[in-house]
N, CA and C atoms as an extended XYZ file, in Angstrom:
360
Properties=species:S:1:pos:R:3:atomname:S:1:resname:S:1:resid:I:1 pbc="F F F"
N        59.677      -11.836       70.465 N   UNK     1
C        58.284      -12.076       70.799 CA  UNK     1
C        57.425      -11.021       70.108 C   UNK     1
N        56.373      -11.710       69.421 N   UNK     2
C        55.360      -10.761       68.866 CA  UNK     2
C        54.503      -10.420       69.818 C   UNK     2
N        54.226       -8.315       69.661 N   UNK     3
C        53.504       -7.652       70.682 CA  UNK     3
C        51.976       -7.570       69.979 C   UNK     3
N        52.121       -7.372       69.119 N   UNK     4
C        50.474       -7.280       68.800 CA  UNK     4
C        50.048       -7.474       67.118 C   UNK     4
N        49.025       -8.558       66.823 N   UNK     5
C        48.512       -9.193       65.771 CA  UNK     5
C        47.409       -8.581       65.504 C   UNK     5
N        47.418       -8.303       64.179 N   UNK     6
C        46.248       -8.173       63.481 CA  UNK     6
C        45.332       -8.992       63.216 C   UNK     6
N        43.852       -8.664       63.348 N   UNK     7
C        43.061      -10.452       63.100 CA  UNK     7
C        42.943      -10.070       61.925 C   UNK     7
N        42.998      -12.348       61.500 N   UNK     8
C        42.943      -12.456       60.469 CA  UNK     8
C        41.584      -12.007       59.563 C   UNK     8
N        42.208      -11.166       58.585 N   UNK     9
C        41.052      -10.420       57.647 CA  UNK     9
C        40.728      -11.472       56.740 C   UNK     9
N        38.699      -11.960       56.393 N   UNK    10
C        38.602      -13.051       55.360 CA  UNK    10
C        39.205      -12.776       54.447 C   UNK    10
N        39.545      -13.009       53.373 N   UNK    11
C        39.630      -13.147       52.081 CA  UNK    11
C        39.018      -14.306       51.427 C   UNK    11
N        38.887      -13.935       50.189 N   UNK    12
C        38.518      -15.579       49.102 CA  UNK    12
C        39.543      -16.564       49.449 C   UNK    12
N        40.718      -16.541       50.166 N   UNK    13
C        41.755      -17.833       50.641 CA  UNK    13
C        41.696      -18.271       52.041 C   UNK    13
N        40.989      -17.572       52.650 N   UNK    14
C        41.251      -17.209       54.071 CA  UNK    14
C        40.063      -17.319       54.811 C   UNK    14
N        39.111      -17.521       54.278 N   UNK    15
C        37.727      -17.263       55.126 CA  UNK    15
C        36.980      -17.955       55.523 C   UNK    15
N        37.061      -17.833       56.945 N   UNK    16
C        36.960      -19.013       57.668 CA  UNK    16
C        35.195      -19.836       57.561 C   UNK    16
N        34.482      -18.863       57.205 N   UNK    17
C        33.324      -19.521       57.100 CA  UNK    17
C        33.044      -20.359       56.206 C   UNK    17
N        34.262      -20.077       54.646 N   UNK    18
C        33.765      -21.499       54.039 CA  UNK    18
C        34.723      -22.184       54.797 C   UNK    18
N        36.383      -22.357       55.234 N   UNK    19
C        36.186      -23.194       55.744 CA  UNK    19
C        35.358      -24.169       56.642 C   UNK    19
N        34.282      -23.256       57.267 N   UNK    20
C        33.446      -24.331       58.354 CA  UNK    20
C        32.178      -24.721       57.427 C   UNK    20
N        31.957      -23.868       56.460 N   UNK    21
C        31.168      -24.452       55.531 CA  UNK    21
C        31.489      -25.522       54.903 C   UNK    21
N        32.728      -25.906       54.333 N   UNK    22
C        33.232      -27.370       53.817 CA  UNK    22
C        33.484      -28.166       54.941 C   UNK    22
N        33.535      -27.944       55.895 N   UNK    23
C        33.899      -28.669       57.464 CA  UNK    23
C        32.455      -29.348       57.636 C   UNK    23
N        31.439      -28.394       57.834 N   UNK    24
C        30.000      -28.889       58.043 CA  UNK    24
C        29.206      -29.939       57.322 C   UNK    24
N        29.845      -29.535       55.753 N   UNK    25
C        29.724      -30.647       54.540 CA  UNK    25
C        29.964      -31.507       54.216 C   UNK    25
N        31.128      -31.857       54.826 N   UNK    26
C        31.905      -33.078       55.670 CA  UNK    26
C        33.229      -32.946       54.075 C   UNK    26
N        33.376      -31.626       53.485 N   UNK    27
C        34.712      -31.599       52.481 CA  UNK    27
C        35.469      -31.382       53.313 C   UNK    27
N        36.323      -32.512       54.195 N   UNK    28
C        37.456      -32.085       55.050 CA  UNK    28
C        38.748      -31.778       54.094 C   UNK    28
N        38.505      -32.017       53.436 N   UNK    29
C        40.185      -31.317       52.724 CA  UNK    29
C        40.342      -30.240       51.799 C   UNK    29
N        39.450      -29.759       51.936 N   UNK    30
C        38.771      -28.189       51.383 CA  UNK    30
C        38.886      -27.229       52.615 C   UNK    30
N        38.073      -27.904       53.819 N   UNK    31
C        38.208      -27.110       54.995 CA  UNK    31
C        39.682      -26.771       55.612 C   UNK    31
N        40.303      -27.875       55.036 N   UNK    32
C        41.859      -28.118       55.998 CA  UNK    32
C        42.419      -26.908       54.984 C   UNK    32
N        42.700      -27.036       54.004 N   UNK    33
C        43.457      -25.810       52.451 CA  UNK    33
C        43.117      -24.545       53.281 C   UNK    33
N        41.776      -24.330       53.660 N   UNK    34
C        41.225      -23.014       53.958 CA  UNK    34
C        42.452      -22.810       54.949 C   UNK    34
N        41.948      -23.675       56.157 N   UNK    35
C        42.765      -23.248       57.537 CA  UNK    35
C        44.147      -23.433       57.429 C   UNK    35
N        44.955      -24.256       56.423 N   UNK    36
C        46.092      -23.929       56.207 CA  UNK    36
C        47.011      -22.444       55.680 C   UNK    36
N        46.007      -22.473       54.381 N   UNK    37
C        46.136      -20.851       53.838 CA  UNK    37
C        46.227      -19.897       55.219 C   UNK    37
N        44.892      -20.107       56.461 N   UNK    38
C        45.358      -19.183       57.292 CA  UNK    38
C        46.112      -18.932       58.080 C   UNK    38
N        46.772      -20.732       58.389 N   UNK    39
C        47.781      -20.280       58.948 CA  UNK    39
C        49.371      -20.167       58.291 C   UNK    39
N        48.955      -19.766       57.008 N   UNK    40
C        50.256      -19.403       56.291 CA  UNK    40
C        50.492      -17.934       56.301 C   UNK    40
N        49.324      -17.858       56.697 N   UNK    41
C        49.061      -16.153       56.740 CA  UNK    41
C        49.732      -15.676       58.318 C   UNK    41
N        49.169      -16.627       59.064 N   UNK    42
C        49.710      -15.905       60.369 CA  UNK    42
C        49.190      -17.453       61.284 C   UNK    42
N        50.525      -17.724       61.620 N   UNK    43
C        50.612      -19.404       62.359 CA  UNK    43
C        50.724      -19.175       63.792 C   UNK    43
N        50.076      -18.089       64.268 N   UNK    44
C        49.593      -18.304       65.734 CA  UNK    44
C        47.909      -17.856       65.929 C   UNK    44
N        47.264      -17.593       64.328 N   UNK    45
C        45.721      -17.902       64.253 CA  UNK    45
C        45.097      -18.852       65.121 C   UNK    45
N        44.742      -18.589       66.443 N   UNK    46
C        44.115      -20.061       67.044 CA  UNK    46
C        43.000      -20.368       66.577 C   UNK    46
N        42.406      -19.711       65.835 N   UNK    47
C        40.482      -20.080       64.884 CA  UNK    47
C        41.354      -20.530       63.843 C   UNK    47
N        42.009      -20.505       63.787 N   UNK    48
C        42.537      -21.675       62.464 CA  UNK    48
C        43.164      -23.343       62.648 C   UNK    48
N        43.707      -22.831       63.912 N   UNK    49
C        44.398      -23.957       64.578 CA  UNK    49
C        42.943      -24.767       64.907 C   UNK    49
N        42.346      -23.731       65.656 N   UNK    50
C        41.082      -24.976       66.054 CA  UNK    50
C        40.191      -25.617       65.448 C   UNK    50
N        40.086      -24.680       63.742 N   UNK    51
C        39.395      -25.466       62.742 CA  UNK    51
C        40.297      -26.601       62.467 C   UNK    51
N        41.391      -26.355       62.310 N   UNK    52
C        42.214      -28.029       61.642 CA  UNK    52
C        42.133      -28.829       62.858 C   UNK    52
N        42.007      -28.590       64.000 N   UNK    53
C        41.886      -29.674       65.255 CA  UNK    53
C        40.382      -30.003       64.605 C   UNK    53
N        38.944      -29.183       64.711 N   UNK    54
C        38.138      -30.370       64.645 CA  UNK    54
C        37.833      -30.834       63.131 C   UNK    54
N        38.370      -30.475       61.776 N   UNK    55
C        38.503      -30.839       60.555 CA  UNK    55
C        39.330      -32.733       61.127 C   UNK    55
N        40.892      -32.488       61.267 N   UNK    56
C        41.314      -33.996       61.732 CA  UNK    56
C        40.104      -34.883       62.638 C   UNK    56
N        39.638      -33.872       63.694 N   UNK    57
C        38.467      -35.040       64.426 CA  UNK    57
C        37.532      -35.486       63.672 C   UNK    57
N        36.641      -34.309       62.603 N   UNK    58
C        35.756      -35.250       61.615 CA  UNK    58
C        36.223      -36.262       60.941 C   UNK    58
N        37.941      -36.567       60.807 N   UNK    59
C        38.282      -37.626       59.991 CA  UNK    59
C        38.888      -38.739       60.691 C   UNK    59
N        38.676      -38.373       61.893 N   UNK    60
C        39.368      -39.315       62.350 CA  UNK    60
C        40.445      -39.802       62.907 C   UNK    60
N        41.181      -38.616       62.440 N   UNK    61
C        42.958      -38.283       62.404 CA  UNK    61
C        43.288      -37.975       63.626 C   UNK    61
N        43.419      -39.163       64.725 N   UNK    62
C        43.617      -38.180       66.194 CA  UNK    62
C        45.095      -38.230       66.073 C   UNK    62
N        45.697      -38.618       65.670 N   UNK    63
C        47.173      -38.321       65.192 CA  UNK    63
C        47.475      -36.654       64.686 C   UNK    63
N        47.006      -35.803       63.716 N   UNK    64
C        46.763      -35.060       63.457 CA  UNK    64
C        46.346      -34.226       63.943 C   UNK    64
N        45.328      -34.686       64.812 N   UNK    65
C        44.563      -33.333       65.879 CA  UNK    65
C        45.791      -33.235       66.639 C   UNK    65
N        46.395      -34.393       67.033 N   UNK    66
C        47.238      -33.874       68.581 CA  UNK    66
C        48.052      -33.726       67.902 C   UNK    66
N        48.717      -33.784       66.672 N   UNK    67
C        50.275      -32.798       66.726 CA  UNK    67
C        49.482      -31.374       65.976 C   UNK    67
N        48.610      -31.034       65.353 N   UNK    68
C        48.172      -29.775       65.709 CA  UNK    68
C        48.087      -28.588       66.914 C   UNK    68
N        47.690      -29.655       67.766 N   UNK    69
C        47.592      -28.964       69.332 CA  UNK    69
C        48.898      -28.765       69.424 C   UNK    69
N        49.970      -29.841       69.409 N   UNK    70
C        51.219      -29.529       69.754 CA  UNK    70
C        51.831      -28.234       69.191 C   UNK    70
N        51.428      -28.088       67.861 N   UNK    71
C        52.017      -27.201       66.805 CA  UNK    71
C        51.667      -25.663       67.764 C   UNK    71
N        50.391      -25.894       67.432 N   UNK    72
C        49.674      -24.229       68.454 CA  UNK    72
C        50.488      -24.055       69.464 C   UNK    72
N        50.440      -24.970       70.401 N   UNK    73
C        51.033      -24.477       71.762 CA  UNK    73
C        52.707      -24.105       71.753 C   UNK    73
N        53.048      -24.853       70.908 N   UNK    74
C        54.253      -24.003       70.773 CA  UNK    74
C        54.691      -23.070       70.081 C   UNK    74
N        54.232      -23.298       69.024 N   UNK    75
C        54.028      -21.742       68.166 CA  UNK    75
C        53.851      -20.542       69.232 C   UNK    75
N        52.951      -20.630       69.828 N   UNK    76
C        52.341      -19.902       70.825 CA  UNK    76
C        53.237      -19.402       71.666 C   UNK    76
N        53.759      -20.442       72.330 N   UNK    77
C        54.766      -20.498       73.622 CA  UNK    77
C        56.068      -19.777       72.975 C   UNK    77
N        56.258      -20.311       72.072 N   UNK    78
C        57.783      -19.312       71.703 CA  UNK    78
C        57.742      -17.774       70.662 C   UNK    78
N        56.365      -17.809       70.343 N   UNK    79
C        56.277      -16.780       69.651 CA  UNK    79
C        55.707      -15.482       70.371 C   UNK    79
N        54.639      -15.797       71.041 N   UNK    80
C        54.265      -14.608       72.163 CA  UNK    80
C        54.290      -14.810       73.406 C   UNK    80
N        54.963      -16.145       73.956 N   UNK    81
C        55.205      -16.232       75.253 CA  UNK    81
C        54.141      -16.471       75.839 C   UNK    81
N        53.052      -17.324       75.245 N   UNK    82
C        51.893      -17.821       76.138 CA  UNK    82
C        51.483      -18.653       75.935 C   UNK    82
N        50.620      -19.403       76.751 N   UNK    83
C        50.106      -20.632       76.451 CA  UNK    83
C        48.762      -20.524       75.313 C   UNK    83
N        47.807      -21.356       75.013 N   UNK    84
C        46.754      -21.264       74.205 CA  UNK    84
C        45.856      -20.544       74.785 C   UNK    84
N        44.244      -19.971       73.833 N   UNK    85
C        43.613      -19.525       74.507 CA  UNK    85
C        42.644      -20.769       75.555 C   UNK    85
N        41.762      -20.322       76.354 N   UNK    86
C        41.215      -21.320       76.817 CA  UNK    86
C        40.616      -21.919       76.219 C   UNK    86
N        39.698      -21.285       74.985 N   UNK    87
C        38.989      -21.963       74.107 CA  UNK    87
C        39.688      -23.179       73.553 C   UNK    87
N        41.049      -23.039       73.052 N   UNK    88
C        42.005      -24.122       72.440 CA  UNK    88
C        41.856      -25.007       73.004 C   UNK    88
N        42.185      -25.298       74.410 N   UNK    89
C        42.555      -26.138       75.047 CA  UNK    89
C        41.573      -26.756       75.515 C   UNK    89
N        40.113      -25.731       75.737 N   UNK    90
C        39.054      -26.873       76.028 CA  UNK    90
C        38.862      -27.570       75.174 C   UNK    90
N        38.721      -27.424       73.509 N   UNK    91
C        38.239      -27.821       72.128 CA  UNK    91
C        39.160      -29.073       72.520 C   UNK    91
N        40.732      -29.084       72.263 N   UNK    92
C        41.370      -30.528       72.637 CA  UNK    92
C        40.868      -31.586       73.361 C   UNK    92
N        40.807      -30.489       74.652 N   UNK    93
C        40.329      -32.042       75.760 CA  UNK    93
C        38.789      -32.562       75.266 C   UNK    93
N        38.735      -31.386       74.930 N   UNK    94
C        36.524      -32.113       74.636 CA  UNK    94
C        36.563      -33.094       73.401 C   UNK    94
N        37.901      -33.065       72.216 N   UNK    95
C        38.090      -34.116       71.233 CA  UNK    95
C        38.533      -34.971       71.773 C   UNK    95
N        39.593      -34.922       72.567 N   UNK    96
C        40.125      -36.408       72.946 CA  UNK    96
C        39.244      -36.972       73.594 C   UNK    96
N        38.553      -36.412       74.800 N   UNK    97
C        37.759      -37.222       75.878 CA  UNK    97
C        36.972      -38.178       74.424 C   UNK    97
N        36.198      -37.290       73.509 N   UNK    98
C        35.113      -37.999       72.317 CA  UNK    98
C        36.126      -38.960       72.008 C   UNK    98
N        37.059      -39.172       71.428 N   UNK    99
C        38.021      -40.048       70.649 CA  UNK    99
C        38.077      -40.986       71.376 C   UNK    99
N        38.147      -41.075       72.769 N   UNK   100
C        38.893      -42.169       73.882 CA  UNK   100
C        37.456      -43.196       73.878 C   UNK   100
N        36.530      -42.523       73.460 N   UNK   101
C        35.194      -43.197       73.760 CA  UNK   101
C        34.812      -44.413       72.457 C   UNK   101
N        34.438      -45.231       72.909 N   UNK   102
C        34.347      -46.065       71.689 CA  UNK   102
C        33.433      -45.655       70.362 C   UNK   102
N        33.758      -46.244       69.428 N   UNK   103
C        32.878      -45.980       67.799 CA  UNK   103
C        31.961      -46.664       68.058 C   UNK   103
N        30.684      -46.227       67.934 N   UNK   104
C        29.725      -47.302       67.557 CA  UNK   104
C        29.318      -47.479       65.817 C   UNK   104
N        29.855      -46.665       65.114 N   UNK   105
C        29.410      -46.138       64.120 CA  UNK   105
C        28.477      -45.635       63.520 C   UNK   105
N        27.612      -45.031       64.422 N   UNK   106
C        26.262      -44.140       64.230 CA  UNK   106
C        26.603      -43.065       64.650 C   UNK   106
N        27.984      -42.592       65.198 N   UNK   107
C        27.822      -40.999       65.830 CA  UNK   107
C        28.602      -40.448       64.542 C   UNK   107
N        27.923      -39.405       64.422 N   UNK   108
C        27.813      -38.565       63.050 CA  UNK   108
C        29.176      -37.731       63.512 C   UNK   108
N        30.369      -37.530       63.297 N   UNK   109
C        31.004      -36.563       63.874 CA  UNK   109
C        31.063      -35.475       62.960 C   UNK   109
N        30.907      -35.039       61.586 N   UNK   110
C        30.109      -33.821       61.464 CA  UNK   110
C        29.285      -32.863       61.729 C   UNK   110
N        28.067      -33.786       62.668 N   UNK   111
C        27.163      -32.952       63.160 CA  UNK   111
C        28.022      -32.441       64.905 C   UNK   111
N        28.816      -33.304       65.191 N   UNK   112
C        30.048      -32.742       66.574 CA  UNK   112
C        30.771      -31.846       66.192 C   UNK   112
N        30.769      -31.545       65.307 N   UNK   113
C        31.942      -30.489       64.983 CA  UNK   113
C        31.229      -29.321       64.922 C   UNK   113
N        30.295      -29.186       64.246 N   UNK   114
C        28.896      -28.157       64.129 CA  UNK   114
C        29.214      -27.339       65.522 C   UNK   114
N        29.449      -27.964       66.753 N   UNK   115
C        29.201      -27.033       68.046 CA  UNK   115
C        30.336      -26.915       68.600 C   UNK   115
N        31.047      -28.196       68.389 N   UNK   116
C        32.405      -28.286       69.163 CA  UNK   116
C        33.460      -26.935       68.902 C   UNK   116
N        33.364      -26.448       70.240 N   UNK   117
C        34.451      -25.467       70.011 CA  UNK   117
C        34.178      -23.847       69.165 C   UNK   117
N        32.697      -24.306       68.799 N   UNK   118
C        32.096      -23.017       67.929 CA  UNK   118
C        31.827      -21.846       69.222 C   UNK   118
N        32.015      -21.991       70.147 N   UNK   119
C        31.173      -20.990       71.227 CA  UNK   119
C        31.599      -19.918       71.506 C   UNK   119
N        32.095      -19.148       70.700 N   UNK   120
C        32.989      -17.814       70.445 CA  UNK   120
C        32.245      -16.826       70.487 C   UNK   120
């Protein structure tokens, strides 16, 4: 079990603001590279995990979001012996509840992602 992590430092591969900058822009697969890179860097990053949860929700991918979630929580669970932060887990339920809800095709989910889960 890992005792204590360093946060992730930006870099030009790593930094999370362009990822949410290509996230906001609606370049989801620019945003996803970012948050992958970070979690190649360190795969119990939950600001990374939670950017690729709402990157898959701007696309649509609830397949994707939820084995993301899955990925975190166990990563999590077997690597430092805990569950997610709360933030994680609200960001999930607040995507799925949106997902379960019907399309009308006027809801912008770019501009949902903008807040979802940003409240750090």
């Amino acid at each position: 079990m890992r005792q204590s992590r360093k946060p992730l430092l930006p870099s030009a591969t790593t930094n999370p603001y362009l990822a949410e900058l290509y996230l906001k822009r609606g370049a989801i697969s620019e945003s996803l590279s970012y948050w992958q890179k970070a979690l190649a860097m360190d795969p119990c990053c939950e600001e990374a995990h939670r950017g690729m949860m709402r990157a898959f929700y701007q696309a649509g991918r609830r397949d994707a979001l939820v084995r993301q979630y899955s990925l975190c929580t166990d990563l999590l669970h077997r690597e430092e012996g805990r569950a997610p932060d709360v933030r994680t887990a609200q960001l999930y339920r607040e995507l799925m509840a949106i997902l379960r809800q019907p399309f009308d095709g006027a809801q912008d989910r770019a501009q949902d992602t903008a807040w979802i889960g940003n409240q750090s």
